[in-house]
SEMI-968609 format. One record per residue (C-alpha): residue number from 1; x, y, z. Coordinates in nm, 2 decimals. Example, Ala and Ser with C-alpha at 12.3 -4.5 7.8 and 13.67 -1.06 7.14 Angstrom:
<pts>
+------+--------+--------+--------+
: resi :      x :      y :      z :
+------+--------+--------+--------+
:    1 :   1.23 :  -0.45 :   0.78 :
:    2 :   1.37 :  -0.11 :   0.71 :
+------+--------+--------+--------+
</pts>
This chain:
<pts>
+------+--------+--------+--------+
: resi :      x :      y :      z :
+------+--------+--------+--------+
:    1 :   0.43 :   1.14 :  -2.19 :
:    2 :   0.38 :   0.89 :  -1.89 :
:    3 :   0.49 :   1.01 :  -1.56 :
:    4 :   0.73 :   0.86 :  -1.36 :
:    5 :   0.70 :   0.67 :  -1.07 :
:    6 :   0.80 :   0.44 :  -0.78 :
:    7 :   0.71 :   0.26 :  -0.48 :
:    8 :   0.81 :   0.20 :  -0.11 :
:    9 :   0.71 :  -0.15 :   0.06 :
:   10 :   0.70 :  -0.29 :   0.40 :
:   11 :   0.80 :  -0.63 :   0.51 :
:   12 :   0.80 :  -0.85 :   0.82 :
:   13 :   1.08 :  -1.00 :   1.00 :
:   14 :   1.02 :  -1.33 :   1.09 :
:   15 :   1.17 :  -1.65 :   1.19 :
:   16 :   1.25 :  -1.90 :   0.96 :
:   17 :   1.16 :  -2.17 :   1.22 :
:   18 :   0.84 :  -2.05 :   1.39 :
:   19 :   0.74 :  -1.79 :   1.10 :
:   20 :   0.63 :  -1.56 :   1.38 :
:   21 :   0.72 :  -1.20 :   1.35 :
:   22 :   1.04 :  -1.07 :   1.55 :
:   23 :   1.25 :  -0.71 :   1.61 :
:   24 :   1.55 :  -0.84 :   1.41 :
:   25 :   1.46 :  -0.54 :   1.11 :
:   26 :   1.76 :  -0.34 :   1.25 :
:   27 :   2.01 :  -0.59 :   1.13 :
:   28 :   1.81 :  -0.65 :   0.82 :
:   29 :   1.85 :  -0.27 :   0.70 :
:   30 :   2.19 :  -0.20 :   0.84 :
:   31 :   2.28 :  -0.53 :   0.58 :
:   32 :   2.06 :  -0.42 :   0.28 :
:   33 :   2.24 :  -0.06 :   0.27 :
:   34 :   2.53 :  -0.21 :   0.12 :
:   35 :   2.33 :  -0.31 :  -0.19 :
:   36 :   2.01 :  -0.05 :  -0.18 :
:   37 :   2.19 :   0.26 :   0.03 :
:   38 :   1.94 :   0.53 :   0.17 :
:   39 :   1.67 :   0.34 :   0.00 :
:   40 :   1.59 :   0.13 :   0.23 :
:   41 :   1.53 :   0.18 :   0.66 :
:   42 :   1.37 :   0.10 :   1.00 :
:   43 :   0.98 :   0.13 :   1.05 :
:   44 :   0.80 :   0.24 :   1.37 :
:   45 :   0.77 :  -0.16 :   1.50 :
:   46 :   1.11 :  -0.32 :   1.48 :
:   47 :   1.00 :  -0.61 :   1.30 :
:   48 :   0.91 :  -0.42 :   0.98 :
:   49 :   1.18 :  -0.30 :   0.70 :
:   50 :   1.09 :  -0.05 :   0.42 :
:   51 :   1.25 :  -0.06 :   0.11 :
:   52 :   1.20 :   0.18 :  -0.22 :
:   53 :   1.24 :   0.17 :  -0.55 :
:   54 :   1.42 :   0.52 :  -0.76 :
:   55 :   1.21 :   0.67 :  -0.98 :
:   56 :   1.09 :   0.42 :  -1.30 :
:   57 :   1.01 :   0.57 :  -1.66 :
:   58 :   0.81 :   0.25 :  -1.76 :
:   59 :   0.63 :  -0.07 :  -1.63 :
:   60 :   0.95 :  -0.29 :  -1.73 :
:   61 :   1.19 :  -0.10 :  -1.54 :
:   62 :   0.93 :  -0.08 :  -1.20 :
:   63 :   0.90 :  -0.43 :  -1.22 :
:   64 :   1.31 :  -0.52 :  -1.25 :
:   65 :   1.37 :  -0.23 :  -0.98 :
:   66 :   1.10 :  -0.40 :  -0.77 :
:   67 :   1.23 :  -0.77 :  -0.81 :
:   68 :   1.59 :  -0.63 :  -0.77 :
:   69 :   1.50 :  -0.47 :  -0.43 :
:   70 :   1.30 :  -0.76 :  -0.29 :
:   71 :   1.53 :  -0.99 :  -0.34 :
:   72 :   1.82 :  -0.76 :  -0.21 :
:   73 :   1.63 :  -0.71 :   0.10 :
:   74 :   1.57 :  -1.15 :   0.13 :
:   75 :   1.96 :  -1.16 :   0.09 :
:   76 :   2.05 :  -0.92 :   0.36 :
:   77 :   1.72 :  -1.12 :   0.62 :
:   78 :   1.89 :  -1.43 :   0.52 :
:   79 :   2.26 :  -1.26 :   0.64 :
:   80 :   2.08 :  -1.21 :   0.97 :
:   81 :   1.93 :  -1.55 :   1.01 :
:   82 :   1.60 :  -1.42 :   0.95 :
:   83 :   1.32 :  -1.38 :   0.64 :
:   84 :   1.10 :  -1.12 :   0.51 :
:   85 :   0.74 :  -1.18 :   0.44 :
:   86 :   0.49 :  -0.97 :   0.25 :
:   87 :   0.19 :  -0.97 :   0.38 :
:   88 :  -0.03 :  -0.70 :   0.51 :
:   89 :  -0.10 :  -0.79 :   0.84 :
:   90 :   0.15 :  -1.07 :   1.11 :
:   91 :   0.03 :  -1.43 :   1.03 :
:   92 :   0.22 :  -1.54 :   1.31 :
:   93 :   0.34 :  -1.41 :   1.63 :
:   94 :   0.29 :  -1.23 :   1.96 :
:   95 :   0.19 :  -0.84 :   1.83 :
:   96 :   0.00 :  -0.66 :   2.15 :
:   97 :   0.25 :  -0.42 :   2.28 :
:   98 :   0.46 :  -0.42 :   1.93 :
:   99 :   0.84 :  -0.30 :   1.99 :
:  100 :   0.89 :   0.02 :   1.89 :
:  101 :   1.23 :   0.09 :   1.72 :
:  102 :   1.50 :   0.33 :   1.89 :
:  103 :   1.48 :   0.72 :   1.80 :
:  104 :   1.37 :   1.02 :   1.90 :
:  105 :   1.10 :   1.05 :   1.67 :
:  106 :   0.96 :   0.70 :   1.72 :
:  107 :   0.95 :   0.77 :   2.12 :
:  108 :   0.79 :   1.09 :   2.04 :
:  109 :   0.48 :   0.94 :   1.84 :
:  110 :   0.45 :   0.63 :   2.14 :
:  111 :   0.39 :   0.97 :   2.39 :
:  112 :   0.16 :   1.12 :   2.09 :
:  113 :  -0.03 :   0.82 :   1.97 :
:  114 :   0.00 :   0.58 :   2.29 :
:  115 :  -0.19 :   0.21 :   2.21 :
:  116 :  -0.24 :   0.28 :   1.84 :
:  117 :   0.13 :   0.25 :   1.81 :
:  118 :   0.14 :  -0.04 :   2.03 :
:  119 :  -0.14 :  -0.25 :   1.78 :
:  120 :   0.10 :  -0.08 :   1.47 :
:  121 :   0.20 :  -0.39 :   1.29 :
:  122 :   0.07 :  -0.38 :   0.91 :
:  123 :   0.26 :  -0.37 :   0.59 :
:  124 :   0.15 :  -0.16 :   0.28 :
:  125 :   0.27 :  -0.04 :  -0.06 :
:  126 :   0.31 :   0.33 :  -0.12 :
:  127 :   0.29 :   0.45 :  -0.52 :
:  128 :   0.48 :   0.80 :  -0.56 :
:  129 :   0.35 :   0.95 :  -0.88 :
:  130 :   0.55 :   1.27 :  -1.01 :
:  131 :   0.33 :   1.60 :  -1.02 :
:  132 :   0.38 :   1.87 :  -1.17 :
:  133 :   0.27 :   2.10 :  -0.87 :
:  134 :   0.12 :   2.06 :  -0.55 :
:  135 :  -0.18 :   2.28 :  -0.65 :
:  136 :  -0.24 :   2.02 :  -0.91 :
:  137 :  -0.20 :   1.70 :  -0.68 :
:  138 :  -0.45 :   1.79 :  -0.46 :
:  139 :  -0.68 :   1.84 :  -0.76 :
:  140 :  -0.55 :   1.50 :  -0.86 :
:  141 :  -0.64 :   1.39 :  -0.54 :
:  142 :  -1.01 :   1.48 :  -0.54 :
:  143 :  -1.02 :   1.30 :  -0.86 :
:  144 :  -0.88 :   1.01 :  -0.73 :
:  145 :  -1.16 :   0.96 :  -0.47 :
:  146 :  -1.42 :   0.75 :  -0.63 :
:  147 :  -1.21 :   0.50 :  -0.70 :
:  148 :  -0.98 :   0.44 :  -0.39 :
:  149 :  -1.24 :   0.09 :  -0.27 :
:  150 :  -1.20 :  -0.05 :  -0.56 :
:  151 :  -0.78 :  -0.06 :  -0.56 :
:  152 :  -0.83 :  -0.16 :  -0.19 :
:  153 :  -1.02 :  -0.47 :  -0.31 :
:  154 :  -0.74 :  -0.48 :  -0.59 :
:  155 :  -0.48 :  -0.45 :  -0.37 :
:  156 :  -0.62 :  -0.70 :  -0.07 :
:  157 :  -0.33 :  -0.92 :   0.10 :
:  158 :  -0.41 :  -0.95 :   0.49 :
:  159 :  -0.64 :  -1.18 :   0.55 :
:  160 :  -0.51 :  -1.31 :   0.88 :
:  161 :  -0.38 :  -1.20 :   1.24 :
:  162 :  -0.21 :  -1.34 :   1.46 :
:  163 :  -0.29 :  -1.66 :   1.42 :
:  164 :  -0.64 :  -1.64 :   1.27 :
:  165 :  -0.83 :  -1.53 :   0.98 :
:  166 :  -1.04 :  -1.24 :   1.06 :
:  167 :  -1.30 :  -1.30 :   0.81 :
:  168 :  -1.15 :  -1.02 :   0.61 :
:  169 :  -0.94 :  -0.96 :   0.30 :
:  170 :  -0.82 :  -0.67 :   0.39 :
:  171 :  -0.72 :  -0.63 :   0.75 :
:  172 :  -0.47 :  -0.39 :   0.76 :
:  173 :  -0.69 :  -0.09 :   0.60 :
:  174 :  -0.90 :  -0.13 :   0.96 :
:  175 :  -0.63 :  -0.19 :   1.17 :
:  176 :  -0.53 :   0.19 :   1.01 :
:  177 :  -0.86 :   0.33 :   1.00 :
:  178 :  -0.88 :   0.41 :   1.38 :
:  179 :  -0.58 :   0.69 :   1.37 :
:  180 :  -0.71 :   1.04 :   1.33 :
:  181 :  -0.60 :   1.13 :   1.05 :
:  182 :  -0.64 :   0.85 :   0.76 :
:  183 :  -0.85 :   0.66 :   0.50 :
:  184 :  -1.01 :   0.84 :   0.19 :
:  185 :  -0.91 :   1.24 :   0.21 :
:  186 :  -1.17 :   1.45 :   0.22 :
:  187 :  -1.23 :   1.69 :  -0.07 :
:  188 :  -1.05 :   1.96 :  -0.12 :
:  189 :  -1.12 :   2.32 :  -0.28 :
:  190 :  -0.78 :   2.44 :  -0.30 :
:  191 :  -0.39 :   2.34 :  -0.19 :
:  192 :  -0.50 :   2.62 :   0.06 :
:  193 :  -0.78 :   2.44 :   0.20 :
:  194 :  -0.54 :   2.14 :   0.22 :
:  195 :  -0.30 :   2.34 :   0.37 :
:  196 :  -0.53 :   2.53 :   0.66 :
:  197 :  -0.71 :   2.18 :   0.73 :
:  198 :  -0.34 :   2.08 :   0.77 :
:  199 :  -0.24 :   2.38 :   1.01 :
:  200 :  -0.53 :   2.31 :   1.24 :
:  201 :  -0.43 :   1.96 :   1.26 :
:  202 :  -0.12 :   2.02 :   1.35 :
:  203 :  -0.25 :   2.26 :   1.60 :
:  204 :  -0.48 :   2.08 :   1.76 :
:  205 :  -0.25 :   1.79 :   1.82 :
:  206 :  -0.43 :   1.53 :   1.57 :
:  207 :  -0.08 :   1.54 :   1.38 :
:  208 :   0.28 :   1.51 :   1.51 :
:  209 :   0.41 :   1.66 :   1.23 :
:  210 :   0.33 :   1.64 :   0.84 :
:  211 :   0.47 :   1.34 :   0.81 :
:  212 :   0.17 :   1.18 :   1.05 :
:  213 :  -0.07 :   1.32 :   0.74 :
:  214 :  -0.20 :   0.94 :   0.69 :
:  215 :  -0.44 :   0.99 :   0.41 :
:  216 :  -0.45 :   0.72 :   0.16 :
:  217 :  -0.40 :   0.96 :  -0.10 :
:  218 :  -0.17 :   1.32 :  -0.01 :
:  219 :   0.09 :   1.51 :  -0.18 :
:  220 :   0.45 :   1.43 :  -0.07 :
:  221 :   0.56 :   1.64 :   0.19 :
:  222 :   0.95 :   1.57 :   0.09 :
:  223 :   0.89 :   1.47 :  -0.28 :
:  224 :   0.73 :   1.64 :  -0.58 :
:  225 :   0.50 :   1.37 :  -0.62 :
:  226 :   0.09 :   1.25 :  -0.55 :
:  227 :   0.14 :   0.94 :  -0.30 :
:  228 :  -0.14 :   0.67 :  -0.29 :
:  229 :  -0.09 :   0.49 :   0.02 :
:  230 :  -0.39 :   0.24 :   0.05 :
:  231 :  -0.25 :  -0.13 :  -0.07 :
:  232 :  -0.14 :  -0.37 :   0.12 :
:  233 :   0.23 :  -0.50 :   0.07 :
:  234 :   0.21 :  -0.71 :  -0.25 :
:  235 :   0.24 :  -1.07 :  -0.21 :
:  236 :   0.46 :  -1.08 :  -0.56 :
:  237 :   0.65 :  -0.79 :  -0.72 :
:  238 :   0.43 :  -0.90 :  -0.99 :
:  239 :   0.14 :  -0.78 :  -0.84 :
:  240 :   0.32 :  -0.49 :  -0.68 :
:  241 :   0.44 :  -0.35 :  -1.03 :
:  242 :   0.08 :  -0.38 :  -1.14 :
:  243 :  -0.11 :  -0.20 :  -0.89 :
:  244 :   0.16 :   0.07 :  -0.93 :
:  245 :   0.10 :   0.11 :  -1.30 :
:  246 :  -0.30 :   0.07 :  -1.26 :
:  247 :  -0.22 :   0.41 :  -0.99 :
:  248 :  -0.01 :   0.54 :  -1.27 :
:  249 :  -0.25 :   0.53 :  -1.55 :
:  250 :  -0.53 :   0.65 :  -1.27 :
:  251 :  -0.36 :   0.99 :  -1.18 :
:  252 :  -0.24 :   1.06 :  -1.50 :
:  253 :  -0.64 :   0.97 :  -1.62 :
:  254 :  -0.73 :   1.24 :  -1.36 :
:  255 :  -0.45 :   1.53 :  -1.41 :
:  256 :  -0.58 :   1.52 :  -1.76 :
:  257 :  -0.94 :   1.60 :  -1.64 :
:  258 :  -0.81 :   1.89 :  -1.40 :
:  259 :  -0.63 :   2.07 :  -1.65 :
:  260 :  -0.93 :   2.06 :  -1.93 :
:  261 :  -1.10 :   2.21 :  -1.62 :
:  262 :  -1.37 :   1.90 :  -1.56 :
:  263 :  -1.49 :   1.89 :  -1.19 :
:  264 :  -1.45 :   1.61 :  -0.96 :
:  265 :  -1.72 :   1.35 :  -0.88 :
:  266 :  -1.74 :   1.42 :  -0.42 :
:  267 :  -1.90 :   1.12 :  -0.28 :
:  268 :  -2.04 :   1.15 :   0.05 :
:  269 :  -1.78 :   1.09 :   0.27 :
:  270 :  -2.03 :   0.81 :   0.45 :
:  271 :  -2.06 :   0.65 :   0.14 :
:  272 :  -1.67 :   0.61 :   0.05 :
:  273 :  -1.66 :   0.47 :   0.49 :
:  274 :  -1.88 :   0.23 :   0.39 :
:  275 :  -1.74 :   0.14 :   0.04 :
:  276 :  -1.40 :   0.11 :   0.20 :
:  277 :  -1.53 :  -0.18 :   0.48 :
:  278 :  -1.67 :  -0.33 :   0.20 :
:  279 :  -1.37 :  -0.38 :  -0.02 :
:  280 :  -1.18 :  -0.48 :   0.29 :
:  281 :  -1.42 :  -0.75 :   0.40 :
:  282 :  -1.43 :  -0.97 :   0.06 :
:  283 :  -1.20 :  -0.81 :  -0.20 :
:  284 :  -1.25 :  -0.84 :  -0.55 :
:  285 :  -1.53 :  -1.14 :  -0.47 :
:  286 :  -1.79 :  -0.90 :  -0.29 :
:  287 :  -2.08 :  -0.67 :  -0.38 :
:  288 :  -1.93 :  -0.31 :  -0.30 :
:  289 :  -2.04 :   0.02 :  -0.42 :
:  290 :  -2.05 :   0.28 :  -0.72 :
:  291 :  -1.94 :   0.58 :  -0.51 :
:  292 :  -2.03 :   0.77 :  -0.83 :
:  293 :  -2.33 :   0.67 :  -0.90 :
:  294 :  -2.45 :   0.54 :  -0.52 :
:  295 :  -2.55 :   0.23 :  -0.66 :
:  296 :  -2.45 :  -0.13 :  -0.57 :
:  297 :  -2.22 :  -0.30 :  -0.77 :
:  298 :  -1.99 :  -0.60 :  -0.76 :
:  299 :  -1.59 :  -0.50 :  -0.74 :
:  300 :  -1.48 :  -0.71 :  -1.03 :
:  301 :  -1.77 :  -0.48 :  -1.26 :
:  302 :  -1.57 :  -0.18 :  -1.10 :
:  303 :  -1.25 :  -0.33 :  -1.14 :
:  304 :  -1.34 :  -0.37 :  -1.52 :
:  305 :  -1.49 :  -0.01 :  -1.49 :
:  306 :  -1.18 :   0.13 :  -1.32 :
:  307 :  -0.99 :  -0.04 :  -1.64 :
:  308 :  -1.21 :   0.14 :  -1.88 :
:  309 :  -1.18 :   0.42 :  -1.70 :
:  310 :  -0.77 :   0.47 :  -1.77 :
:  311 :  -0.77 :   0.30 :  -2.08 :
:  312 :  -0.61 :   0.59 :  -2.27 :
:  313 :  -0.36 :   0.71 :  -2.05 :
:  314 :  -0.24 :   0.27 :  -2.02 :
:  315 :  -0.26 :   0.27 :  -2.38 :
:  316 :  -0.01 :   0.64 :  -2.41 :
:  317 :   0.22 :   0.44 :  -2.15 :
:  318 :   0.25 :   0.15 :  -2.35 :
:  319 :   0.12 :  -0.09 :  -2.03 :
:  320 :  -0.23 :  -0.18 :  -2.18 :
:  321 :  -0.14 :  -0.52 :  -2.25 :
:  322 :   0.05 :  -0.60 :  -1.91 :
:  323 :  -0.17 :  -0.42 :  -1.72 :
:  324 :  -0.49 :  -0.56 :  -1.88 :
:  325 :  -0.34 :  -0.93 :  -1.85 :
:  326 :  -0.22 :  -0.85 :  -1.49 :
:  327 :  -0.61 :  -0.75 :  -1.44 :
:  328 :  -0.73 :  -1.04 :  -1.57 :
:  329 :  -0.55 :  -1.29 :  -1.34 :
:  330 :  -0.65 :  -1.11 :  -1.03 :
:  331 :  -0.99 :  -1.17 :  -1.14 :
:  332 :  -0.95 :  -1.57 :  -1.24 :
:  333 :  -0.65 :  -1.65 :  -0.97 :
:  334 :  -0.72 :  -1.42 :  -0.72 :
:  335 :  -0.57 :  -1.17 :  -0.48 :
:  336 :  -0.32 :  -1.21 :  -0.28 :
:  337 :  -0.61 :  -1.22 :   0.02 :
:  338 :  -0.74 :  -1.53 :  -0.16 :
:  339 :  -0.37 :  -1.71 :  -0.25 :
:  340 :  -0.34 :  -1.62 :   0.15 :
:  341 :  -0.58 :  -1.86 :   0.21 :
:  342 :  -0.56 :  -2.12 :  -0.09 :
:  343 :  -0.21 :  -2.20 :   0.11 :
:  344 :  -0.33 :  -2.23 :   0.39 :
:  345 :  -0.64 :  -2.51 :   0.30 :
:  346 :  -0.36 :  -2.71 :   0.16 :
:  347 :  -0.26 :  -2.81 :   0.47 :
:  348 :  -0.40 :  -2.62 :   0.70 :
:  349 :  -0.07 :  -2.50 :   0.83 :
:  350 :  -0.07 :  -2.09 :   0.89 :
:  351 :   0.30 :  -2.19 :   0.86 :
:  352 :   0.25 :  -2.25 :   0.47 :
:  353 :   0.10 :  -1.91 :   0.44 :
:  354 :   0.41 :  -1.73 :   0.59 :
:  355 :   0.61 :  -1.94 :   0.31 :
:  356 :   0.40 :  -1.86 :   0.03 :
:  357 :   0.45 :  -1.50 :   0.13 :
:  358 :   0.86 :  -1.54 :   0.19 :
:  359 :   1.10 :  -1.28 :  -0.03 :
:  360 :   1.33 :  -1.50 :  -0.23 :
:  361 :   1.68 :  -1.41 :  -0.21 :
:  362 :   1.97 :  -1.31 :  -0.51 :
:  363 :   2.06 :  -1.66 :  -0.67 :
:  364 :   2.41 :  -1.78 :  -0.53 :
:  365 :   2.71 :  -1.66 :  -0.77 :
:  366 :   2.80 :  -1.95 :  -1.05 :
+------+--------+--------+--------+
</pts>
């Protein structure tokens, strides 16, 4: 039986004239309740709005739910005179101190975390897998591992910053990399080893609270789910349902190998660092590395391998042929790092990029 699962998304404000980011997200989500209610809500910077989708039972569904909520969210930017773009890093727009959005909790982490919350302006896509336990998502999690560069080169979408490309694919996964606690988890023996690595975080002062656990892979603090918290915002809900279901089929790949007892492959954690930069430097078009094997290999051989890796479980779910399709088009059009920067030789107008990345809102009523 496939597990179910969902997924939370970022967007930025920005202005429909300039393209540049702006703090308008409060309006935005105070709109977008009407029609998405408690699933949708502020971010840290105040030109970012989350939105998630409930709980999906097949590809199909994700992928309406997904649409559905994108374009919800476009209708209630458009209410407020503003757009929503998905990309993973600010094309356009002054960034360097970002506003910080009103609340306790949000004043709290500019005392804890000081400039790293000032440079806080990236977009991602969070996939919530259910679980059956926590003990088992942490297991899950150590499986997991080996593969997390290769859905970062999957998943690339932030080419540029603030006006210029930065030479990377994937921007946002360095801009995160410098917070303390973040990136690949380490390996874990037990949820009690999670849980006393936790504790003396917390203790220390590394973490604000659990919910500051920024690990691209954790167990939900609030939810009974395995979180995988590495992509970028998709540039498409196309390519967001996709990655989703390629996660899907990848945890339910590895829960089957923890309960017929198989150990976990535990790459250095130097090795995954490095395989990480890697993928966020060219994507799917670079040389990366086997963190299995410590061998060099391109991503779109590990992209293939990561395929033939979940095959069964996408084939039990009924998404082998969308997902293998999906797969294939990333490798021949691109990623959304790439169809970044197609717009922009068009032209060369970082303008056209914001556009190619704009929500579209619900059709007008007949």
């Amino acid at each position: 039986m496939a597990l179910r699962f969902g997924i939370e998304e970022e967007y930025f404000v920005v202005d429909p004239g300039s393209r540049e980011v702006v703090p308008h997200a409060t309006g935005v989500v105070r709109r977008a309740a009407d029609a998405l209610g408690e699933r949708v809500s502020t971010e840290l910077v105040s030109f970012l709005a989350e939105a998630k989708t409930p709980p999906c039972d097949d590809l199909a569904k994700l992928l309406e739910q997904t649409r559905a909520m994108r374009a919800a969210m476009a209708d209630a930017a458009a209410g407020e005179g503003v757009r929503l773009a998905a990309t993973g890093t600010p094309v356009l727009g002054e960034l360097i101190p970002a506003p910080i959005s009103d609340g306790a909790r949000y004043a709290e982490s500019l005392a804890t975390y000081r400039a790293l919350d000032d440079e806080q302006s990236i977009c991602s896509c969070h996939v919530h897998v259910e679980m059956p336990d926590r003990e088992r998502a942490v297991q899950v999690s150590n499986h997991l591992r080996p593969w997390l560069p290769t859905l970062v080169a999957l998943a690339a979408n932030s080419p540029y910053w603030a006006g210029r490309d930065t030479g990377h694919a994937c921007w946002r996964v360095l801009a995160w990399a410098r917070w303390p606690v973040a990136g690949p988890p380490p390996h874990f023996e037990s949820l009690a080893h999670f849980e006393d690595l936790v504790g003396t975080l917390l203790g220390c002062g590394a973490l604000m609270d659990t919910g500051t656990i920024f690990w691209d892979v954790r167990p939900s603090a609030r939810l009974p789910t395995i979180e995988v918290r590495l992509a970028d915002v998709a540039l498409t809900a196309g390519d967001a349902a996709l990655f989703a279901a390629l996660v899907r089929a990848l945890v339910q790949t590895s829960l089957a190998a923890v309960e017929a007892g198989e150990a976990a492959p535990n790459p250095a954690p130097e090795l995954l660092r490095a395989a990480y930069w890697l993928a966020s430097r060219d994507g799917l078009s670079g040389d990366g590395v086997d963190t299995r094997s410590g061998r060099p290999a391109p991503f779109r051989g590990l992209a293939g391998d990561l395929l033939a890796h979940v095959l069964p479980a996408l084939r039990d779910s009924g998404d082998l042929d969308p997902v293998t399709a999906g797969v294939r088009a990333l490798l021949e059009g691109g990623t959304g790092a790439d169809r970044q920067r197609a717009a922009y030789r068009r032209r060369g107008r970082l303008t056209d990029v914001v556009d190619a990345a704009v929500l579209e809102p619900l059709p007008p009523l007949p």
